[in-house]
C-alpha positions as CSV (number, residue, x, y, z in Angstrom):
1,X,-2.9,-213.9,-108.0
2,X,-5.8,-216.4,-107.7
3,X,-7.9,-218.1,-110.2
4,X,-10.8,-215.6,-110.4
5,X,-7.9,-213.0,-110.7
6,X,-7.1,-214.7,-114.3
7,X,-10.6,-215.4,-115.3
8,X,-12.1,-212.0,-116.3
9,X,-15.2,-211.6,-114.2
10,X,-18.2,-209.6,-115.0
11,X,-17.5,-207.1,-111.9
12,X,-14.0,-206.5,-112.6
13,X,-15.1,-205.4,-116.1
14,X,-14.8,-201.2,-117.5
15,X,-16.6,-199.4,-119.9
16,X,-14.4,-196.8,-122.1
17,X,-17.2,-194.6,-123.7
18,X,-16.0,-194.0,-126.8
19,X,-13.5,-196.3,-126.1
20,X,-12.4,-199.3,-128.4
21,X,-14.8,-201.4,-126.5
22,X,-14.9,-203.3,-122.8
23,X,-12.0,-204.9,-121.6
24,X,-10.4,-205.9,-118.4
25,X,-7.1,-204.9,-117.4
26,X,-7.0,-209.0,-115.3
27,X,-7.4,-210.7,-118.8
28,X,-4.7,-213.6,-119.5
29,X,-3.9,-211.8,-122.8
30,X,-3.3,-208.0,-121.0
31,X,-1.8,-209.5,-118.3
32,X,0.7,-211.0,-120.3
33,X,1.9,-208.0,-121.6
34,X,2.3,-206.1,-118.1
35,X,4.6,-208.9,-117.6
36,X,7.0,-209.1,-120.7
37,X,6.4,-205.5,-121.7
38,X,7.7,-204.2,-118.2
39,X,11.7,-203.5,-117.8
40,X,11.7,-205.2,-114.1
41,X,12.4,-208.3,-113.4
42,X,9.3,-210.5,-112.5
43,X,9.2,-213.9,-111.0
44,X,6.7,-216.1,-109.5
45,X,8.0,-218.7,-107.1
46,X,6.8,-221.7,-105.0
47,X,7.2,-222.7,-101.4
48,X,10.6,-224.1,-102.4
49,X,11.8,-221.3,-103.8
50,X,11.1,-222.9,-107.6
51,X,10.5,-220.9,-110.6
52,X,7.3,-221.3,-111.9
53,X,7.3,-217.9,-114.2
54,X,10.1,-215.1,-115.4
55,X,9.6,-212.2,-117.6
56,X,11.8,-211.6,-120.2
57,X,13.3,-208.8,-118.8
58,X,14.7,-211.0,-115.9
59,X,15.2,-213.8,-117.8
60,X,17.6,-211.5,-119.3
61,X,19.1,-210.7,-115.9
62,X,19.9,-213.9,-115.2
63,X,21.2,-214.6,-118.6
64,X,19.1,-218.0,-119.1
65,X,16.2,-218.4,-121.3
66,X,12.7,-218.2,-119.3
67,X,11.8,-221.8,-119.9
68,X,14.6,-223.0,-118.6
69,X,14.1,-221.3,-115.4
70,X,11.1,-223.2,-114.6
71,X,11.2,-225.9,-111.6
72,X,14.5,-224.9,-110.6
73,X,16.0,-223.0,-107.7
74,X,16.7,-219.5,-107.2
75,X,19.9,-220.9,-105.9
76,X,20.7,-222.9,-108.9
77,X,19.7,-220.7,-111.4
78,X,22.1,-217.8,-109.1
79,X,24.6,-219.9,-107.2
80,X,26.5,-217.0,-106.1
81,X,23.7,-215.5,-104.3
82,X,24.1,-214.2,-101.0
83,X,22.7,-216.0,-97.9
84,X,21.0,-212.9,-96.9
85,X,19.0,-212.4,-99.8
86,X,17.5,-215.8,-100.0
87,X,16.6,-216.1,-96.1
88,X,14.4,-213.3,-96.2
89,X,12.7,-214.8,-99.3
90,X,11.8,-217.5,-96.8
91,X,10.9,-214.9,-94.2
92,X,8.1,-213.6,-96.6
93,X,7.0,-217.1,-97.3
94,X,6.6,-217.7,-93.2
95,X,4.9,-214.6,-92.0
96,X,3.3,-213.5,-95.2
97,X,4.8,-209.6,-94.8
98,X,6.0,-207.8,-97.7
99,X,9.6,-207.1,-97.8
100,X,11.4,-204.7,-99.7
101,X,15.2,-206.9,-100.4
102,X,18.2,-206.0,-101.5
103,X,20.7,-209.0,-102.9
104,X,24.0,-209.6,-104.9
105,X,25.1,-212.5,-106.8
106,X,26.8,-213.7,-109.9
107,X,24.6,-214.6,-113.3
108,X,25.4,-216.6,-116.0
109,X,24.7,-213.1,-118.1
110,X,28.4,-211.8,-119.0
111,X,29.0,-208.7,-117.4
112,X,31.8,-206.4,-116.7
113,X,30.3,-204.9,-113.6
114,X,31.6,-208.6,-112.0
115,X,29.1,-209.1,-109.0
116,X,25.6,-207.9,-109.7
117,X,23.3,-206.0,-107.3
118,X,19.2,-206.1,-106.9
119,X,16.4,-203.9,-105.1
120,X,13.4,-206.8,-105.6
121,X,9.9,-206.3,-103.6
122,X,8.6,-209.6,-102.4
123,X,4.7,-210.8,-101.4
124,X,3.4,-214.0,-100.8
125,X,0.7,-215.5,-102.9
126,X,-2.2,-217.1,-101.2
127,X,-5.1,-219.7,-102.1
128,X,-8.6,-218.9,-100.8
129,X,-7.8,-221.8,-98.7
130,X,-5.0,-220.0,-97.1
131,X,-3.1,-222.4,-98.5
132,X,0.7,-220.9,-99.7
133,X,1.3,-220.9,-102.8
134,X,4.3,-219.0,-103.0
135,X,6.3,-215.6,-103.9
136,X,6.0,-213.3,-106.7
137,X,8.9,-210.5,-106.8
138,X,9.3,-207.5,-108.6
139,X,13.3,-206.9,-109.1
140,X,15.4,-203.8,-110.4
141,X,19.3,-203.9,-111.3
142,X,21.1,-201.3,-109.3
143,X,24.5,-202.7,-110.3
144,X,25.8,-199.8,-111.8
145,X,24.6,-197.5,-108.9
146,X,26.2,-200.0,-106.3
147,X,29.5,-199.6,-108.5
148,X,29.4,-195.8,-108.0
149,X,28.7,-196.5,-104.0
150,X,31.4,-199.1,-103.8
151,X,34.2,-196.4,-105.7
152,X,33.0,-193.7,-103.9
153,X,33.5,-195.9,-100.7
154,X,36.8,-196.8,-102.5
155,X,37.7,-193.0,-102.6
156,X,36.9,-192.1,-99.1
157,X,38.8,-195.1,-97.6
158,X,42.3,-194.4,-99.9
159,X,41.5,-190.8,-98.2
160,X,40.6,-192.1,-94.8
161,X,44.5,-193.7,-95.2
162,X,46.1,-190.4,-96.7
163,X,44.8,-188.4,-94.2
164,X,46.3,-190.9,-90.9
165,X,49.8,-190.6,-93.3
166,X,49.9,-187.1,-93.2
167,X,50.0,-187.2,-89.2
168,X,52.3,-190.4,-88.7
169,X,54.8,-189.7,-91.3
170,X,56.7,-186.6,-91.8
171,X,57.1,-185.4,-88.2
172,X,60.5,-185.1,-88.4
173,X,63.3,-184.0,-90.6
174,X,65.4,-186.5,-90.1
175,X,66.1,-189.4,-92.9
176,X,65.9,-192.5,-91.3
177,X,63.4,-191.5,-88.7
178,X,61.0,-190.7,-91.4
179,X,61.9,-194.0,-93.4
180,X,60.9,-196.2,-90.0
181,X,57.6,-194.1,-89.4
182,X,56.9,-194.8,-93.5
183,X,57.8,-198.4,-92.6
184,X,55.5,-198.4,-89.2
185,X,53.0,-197.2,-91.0
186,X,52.3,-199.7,-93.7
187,X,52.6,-202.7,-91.1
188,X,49.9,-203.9,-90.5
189,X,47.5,-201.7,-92.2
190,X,48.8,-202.6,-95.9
191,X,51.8,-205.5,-95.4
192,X,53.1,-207.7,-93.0
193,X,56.4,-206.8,-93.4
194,X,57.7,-203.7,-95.2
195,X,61.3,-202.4,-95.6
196,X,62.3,-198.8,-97.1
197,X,65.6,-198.7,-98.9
198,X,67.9,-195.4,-100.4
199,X,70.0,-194.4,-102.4
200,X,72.9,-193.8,-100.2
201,X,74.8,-190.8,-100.4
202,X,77.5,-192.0,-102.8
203,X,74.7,-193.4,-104.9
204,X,76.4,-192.0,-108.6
205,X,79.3,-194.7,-107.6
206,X,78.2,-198.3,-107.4
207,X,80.2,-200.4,-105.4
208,X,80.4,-203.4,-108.6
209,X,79.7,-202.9,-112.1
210,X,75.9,-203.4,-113.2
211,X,75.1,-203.6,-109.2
212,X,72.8,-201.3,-107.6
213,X,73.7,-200.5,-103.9
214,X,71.5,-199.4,-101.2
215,X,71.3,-198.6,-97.7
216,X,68.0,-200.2,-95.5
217,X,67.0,-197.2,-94.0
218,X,64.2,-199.1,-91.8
219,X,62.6,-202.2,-91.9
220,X,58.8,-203.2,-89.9
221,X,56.9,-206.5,-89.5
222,X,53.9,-207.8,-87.3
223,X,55.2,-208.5,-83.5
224,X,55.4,-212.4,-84.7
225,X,57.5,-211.7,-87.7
226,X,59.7,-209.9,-86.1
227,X,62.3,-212.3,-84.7
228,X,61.9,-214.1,-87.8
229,X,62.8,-211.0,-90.3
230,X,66.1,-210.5,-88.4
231,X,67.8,-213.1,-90.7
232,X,67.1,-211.3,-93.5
233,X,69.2,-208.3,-92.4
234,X,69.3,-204.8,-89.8
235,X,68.5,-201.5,-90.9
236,X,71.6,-199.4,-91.9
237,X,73.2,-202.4,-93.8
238,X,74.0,-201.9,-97.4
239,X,72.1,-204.8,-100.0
240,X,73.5,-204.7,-103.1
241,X,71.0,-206.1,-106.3
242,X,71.9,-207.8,-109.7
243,X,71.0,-205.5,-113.1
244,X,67.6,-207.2,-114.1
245,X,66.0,-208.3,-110.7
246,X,62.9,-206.6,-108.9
247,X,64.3,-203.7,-107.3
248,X,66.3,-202.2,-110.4
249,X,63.4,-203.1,-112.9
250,X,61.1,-201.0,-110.4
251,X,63.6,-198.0,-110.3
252,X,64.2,-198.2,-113.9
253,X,60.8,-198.4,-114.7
254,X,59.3,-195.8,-112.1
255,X,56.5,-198.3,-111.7
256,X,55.4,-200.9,-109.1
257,X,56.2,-204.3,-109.3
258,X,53.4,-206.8,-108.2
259,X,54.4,-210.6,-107.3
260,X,52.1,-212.6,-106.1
261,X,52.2,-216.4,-104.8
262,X,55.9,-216.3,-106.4
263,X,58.0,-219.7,-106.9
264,X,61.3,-220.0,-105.6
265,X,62.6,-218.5,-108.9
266,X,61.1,-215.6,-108.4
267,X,62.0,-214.8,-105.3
268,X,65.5,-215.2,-106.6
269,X,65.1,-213.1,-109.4
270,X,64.4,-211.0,-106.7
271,X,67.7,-210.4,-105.8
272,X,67.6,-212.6,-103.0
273,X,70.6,-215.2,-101.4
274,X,69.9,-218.8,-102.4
275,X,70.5,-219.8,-99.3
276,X,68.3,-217.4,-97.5
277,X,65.2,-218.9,-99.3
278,X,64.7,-221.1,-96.5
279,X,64.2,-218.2,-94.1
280,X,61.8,-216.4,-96.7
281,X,59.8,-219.7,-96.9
282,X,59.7,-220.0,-93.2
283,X,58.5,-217.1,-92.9
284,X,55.3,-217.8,-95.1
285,X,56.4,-215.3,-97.9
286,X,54.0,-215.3,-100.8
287,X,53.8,-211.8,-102.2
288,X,55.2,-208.7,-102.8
289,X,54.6,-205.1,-103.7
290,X,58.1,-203.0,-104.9
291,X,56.7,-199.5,-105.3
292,X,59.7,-196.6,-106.1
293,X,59.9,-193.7,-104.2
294,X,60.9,-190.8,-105.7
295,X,60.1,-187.1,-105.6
296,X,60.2,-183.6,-107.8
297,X,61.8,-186.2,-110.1
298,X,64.8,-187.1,-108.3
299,X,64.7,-191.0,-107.3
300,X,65.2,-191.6,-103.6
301,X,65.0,-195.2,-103.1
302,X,62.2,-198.3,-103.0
303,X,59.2,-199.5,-100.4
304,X,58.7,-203.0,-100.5
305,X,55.8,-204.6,-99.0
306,X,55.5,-208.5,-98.0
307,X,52.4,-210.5,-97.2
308,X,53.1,-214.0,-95.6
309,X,50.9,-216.4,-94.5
310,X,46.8,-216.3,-95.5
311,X,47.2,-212.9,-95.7
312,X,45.5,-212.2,-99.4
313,X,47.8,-211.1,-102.6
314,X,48.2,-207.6,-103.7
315,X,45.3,-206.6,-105.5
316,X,45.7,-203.4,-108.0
317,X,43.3,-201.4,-105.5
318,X,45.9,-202.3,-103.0
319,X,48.7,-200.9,-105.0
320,X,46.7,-198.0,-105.6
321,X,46.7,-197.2,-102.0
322,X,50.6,-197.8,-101.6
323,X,51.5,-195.4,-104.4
324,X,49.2,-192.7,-102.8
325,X,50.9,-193.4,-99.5
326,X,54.3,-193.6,-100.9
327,X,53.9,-190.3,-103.0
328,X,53.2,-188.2,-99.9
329,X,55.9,-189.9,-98.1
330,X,58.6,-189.5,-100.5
331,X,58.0,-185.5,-100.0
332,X,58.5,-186.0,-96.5
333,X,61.7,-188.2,-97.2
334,X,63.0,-185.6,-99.9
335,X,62.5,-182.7,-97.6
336,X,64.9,-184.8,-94.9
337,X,67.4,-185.0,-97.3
338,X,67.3,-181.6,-98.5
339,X,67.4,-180.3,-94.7
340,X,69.9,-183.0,-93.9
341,X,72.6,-181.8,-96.5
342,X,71.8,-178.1,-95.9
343,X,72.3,-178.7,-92.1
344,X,75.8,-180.4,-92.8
345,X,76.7,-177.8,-94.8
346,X,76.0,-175.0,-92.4
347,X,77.1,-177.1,-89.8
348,X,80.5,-177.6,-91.9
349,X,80.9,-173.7,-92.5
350,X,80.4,-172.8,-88.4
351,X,83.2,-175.4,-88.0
352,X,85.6,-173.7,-90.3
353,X,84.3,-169.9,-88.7
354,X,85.1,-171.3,-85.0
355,X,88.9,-171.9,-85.6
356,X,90.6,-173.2,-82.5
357,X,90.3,-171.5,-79.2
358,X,93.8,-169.4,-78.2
359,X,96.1,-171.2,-75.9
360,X,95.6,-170.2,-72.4
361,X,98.7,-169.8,-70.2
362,X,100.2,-172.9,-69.1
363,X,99.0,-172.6,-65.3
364,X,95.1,-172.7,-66.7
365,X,94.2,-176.0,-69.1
366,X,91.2,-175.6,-71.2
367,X,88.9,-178.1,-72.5
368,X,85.8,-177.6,-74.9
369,X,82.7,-178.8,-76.3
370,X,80.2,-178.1,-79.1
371,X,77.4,-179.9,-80.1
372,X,74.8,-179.1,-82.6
373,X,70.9,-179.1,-81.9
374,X,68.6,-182.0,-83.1
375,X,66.9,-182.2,-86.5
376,X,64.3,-179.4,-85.1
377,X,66.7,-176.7,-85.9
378,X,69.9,-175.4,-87.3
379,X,72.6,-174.9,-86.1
380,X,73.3,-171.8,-84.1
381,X,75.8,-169.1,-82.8
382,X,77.3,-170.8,-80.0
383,X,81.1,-169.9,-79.9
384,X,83.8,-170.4,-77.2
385,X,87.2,-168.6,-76.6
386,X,90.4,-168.0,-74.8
387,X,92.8,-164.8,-74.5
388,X,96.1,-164.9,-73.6
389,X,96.9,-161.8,-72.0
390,X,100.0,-160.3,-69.9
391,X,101.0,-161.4,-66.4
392,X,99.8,-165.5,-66.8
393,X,96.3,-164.4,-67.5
394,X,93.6,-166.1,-69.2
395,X,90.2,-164.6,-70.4
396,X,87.5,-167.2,-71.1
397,X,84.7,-166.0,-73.0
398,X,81.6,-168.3,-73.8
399,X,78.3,-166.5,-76.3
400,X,75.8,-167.3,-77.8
401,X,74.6,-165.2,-80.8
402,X,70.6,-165.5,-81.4
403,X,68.7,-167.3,-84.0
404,X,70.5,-170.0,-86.2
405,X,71.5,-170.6,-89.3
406,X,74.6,-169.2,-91.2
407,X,74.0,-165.9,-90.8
408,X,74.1,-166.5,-86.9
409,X,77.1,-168.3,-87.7
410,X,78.7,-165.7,-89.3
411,X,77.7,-163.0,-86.9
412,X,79.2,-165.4,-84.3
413,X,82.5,-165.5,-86.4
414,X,82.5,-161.9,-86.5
415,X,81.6,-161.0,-82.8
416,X,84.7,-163.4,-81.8
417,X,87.7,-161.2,-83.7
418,X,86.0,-158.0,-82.3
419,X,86.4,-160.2,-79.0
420,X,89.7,-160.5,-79.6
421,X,90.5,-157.3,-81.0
422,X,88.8,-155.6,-77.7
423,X,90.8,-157.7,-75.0
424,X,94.5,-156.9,-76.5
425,X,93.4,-153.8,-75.0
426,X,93.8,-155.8,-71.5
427,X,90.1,-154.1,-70.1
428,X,88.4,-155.7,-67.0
429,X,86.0,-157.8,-68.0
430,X,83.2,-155.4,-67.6
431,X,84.6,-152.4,-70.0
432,X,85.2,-155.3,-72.6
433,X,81.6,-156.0,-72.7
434,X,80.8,-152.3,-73.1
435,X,83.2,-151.8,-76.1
436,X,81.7,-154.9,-77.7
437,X,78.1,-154.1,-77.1
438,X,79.1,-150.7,-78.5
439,X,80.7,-151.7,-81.7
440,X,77.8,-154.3,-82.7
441,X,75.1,-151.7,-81.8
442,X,76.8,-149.8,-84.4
443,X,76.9,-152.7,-87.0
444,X,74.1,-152.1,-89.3
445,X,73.0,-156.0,-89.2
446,X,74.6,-157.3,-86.4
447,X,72.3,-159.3,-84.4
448,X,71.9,-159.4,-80.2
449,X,74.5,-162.2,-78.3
450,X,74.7,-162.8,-75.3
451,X,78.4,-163.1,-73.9
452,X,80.3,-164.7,-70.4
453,X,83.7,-163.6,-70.0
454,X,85.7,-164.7,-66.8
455,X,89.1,-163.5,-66.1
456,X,91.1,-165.7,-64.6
457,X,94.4,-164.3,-62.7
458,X,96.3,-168.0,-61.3
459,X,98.8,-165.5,-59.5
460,X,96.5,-163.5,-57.1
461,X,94.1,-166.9,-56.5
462,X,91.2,-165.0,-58.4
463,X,88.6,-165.1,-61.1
464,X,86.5,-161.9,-62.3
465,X,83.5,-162.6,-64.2
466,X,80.8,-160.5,-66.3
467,X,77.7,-161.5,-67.9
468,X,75.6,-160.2,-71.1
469,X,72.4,-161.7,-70.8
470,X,74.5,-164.9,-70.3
471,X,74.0,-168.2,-67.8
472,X,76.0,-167.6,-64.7
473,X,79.5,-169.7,-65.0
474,X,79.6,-173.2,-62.2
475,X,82.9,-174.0,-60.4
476,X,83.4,-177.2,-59.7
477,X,85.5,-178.0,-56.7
478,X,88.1,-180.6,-55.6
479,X,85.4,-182.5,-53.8
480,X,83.1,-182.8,-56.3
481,X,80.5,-180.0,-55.5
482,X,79.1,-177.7,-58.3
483,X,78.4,-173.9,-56.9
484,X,76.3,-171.7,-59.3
485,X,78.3,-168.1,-58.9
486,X,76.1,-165.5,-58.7
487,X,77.2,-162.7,-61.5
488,X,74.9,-159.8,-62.2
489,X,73.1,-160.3,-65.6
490,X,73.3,-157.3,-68.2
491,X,71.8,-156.5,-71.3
492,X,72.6,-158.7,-74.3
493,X,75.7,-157.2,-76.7
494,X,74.4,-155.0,-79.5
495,X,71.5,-153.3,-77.4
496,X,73.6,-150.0,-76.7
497,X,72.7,-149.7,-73.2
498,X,75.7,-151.0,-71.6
499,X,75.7,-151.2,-67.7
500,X,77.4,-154.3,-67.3
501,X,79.3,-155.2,-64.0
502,X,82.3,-157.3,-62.5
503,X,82.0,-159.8,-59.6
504,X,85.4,-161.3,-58.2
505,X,85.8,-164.4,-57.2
506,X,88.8,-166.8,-55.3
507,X,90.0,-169.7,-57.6
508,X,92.3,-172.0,-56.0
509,X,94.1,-174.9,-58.1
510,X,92.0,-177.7,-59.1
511,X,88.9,-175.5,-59.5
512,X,87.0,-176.3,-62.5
513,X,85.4,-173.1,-64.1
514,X,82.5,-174.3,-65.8
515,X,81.1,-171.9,-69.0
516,X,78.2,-173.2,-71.0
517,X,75.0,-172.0,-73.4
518,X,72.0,-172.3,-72.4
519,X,71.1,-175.5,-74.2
520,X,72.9,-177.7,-72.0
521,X,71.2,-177.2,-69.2
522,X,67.6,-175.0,-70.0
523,X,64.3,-177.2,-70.8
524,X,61.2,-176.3,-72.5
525,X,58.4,-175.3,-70.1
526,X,60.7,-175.6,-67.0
527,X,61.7,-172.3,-64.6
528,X,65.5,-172.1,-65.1
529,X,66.0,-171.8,-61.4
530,X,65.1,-175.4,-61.6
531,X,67.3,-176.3,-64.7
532,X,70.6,-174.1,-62.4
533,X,69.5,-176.4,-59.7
534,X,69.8,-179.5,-61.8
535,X,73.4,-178.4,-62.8
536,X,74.3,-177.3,-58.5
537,X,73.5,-181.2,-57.8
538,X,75.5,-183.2,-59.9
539,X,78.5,-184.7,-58.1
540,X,81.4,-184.8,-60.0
541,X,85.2,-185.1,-60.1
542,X,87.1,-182.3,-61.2
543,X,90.9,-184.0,-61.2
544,X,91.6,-186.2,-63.8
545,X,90.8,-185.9,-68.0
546,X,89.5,-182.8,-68.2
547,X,87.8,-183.2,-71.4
548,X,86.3,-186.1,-70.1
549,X,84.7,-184.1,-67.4
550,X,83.1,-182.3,-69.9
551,X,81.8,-185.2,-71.7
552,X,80.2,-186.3,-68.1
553,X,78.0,-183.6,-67.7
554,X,77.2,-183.6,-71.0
555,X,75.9,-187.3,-70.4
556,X,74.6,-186.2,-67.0
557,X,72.5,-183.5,-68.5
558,X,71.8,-184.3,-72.0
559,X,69.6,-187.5,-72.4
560,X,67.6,-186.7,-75.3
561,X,68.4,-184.3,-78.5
562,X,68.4,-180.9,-77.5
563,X,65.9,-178.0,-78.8
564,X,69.2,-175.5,-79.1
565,X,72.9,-175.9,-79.6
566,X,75.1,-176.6,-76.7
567,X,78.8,-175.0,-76.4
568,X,80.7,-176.0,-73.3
569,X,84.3,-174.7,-72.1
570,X,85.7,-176.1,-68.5
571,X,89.0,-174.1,-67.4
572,X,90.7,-175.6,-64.8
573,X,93.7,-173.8,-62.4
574,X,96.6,-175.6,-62.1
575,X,98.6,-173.6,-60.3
């Protein structure tokens, strides 16, 4: 905007026929009000970035009046403006290209949006000499639009966070598993230490009066914290906290407790050990986030979340983001516990349904075996037995009734006294089978077993087995060699088709007769020719304890927690 711009000249002159007369739209006194009549922000600017003009409207912006904007520095006039912003100012001033800028800063105007945001359009202004003499910029607000961007961006993170939750947490159904992967997970994306602590089971009965007890059910820091944090306690250990410190004010409040940069009475309000606020102090400590964790109304426990170091405080978005967390979690965590007593309880009643095996006769000792699955299922209808029947013989019978659950248990229960009903009758092994498969093919609900009877006669140096879609038995012998017998497989009991067979077999004392389900030795995905095979090659010792020969093949064969139930039942002949 040069001089001759200002001055009204004859050329740059219209005629309004009809009009109110000549003007020009580049007199001083129309000029002046484009300027202060317009809503945007307008400033004129020299080579040092000085105001030489504002508008009122961005006079207003910056929350000073316009005359005091004059010879002073964009910089000084917005000293919270970014760096960004004011080097492309200069850019324009260099190379004389227009530039469209957007910038944030903090005015002296109050305002409740916090850090302000501008879309300003920058050109240079030039003598007829060339000579710079400056910028002018045109400047809208976009503060409350930037807002909406930075909570929308807000949203998606919080949902960026939920959604990596729902696939870390949660993928089992047991307790304290799911307590350490709610732990993992918060370290290091939200704290730099965080433990998870329960309600133990006997919560309704606390160990002192106006004490709350808890168990640690899992505890995770940063890989340089972690040595550190050790001296503050193990998961599994019990912490018992005072009426009135952190911990019971969260869980009696249902809301989170923030504390950040806390003194030393603090922390021991707390709850913690004077004498452990050394360690805490070593450690960096200066915040913490207690958030409950509770679900379908039913309290479960507390997360609490450190940050040591120059790691920031908690900020109120940050809590935001733990609740959400914590919330999904504690569904997770409720759904354990709910499994976990249901399993105990089913587990409990298929205890008290397998009563005791009979006594075989004294010339054949008996050991046995059962084991529940892992957290993946519940338990089944595994069962072992022995017969006494007349002239010093022993049947041994192993099934396994399918599906889990308490009906399976039940059904397994059930199938055992027909079991024992059926061989009073003192049948081979074969026709036993047939009468049971008959009488469950006639129960109305009576679900398919499998079943491995083996009849062992001490006298005559023999042992007759027959199988029902069972595993074929092992015998271990005196030198430590494991051979697979070969017995002809059958339909499973309660089919109705029958057809089951009898294969003899010498047994001579200090055999081991090995009967088993199939979860000790079957493996997901792997032919079962290759889990028999992994059975025929242990090496074992078949004198000795013979319950703890049992508990080495267990050892041998089960290194991690099984998909199915395992029942095992070794007979061994003594004479």
């Amino acid at each position: 905007m040069g001089t001759g711009a200002l001055g009204g000249q004859e050329g740059d002159r219209v005629s309004g026929d009809g009009g109110p007369g000549n003007w020009s739209p580049l007199d001083h006194a129309v000029l002046r009000q484009v300027l202060d009549g317009t809503p945007a922000g307008v400033g004129i600017y020299d080579p040092q970035l000085r105001y030489v003009y504002v508008n009122p409207a961005l006079a207003r912006m910056n929350g000073l009046p316009a005359d005091a904007h004059v010879g002073r520095r964009i910089t000084e006039v917005l000293p919270d403006l970014d760096d960004a912003g004011e080097e492309a100012l200069r850019q324009v001033l260099s190379d004389g290209k227009s530039r469209e800028v957007p910038s944030s800063g903090r005015t002296h105007a109050e305002s409740e949006l916090g850090r302000r945001y501008w879309q300003g359009a920058y050109h240079r202004l030039d003598a007829a000499d060339g000579t710079v003499l400056g910028l002018v910029g045109i400047m809208l607000e976009v503060s409350a639009s930037r807002q909406h961007q930075q909570e929308l961006e807000r949203a998606r993170e919080r949902l960026a966070i939920l959604d990596r939750a729902a696939t870390f947490i949660g993928t089992t159904l047991e307790m304290d598993e799911t307590c350490a992967e709610l732990a993992g997970f918060l370290v290091p994306l939200l704290a730099d230490i965080a433990t998870v602590e329960v309600f133990p089971t006997e919560r309704s009965t606390p160990c002192n009066r106006g004490v709350l007890r808890l168990r640690r059910a899992a505890m995770a820091a940063l890989p340089n914290l972690r040595e550190q944090v050790k001296t503050f306690g193990e998961p599994g250990e019990y912490v018992e906290y005072p009426s009135g410190t952190t911990i019971p004010r969260c869980l009696r409040s249902g809301s989170p407790v923030v504390q950040n940069l806390f003194d030393d009475d603090a922390l021991g309000h707390g709850g913690s050990v004077r004498e452990r606020m050394a360690a805490f102090r070593s450690v960096g400590i200066h915040s913490a986030l207690v958030v409950p964790l509770a679900a379908r109304g039913e309290p479960i426990g507390t997360v609490t979340l450190v940050r040591c170091g120059e790691s920031p405080g908690f900020t109120e978005r940050d809590t935001e983001t733990v609740q959400d967390v914590v919330r999904r979690a504690a569904i997770y965590l409720d759904n354990a516990r709910r499994y976990t007593h249901e399993h105990g309880i089913a587990l409990e009643l298929q205890r008290a349904l397998m009563s005791e095996p009979g006594s075989p006769h004294p010339s054949v000792e008996a050991a046995f075996r059962y084991q529940p699955a892992g957290s993946t299922a519940l338990v089944g209808g595994d069962w072992y037995d022995t017969v006494r029947l007349s002239y010093g013989r022993t049947l041994l019978a192993m099934g396994d009734v399918m599906g889990h659950g308490v009906e399976a248990s039940v059904d397994m229960s059930q199938y055992r006294s027909m079991l024992r009903f059926v061989a009073a009758a003192d049948l081979p092994p074969h026709r036993i089978l047939r009468r049971l498969d008959a009488l469950i093919s006639e129960t109305e609900s009576g679900r398919p077993a499998s079943c491995l009877l083996a009849l062992v006669d001490p006298a005559r140096g023999t042992c007759t087995f027959s199988s029902a879609g069972h595993l074929p038995p092992a015998v271990i012998r005196p030198d430590g060699t494991v051979r697979i017998v070969d017995v002809p497989v059958g339909p499973p009991l309660g089919t109705g088709h029958g057809g089951y067979e009898a294969v003899p077999a010498s047994c001579r004392p200090g055999d081991v007769l090995l009967l088993y389900t199939d979860g000790l030795v079957e493996r997901r995905g792997e032919d079962i020719d290759a889990s028999l095979d992994r059975l025929a090659g242990l090496r074992l010792h078949s004198d000795g304890d013979l319950g703890g020969l049992v508990d080495r093949v267990l050892s041998l064969l089960v290194v991690e927690p099984a998909d199915d139930d395992i029942a095992v039942l070794a007979a061994r002949i003594i004479r």
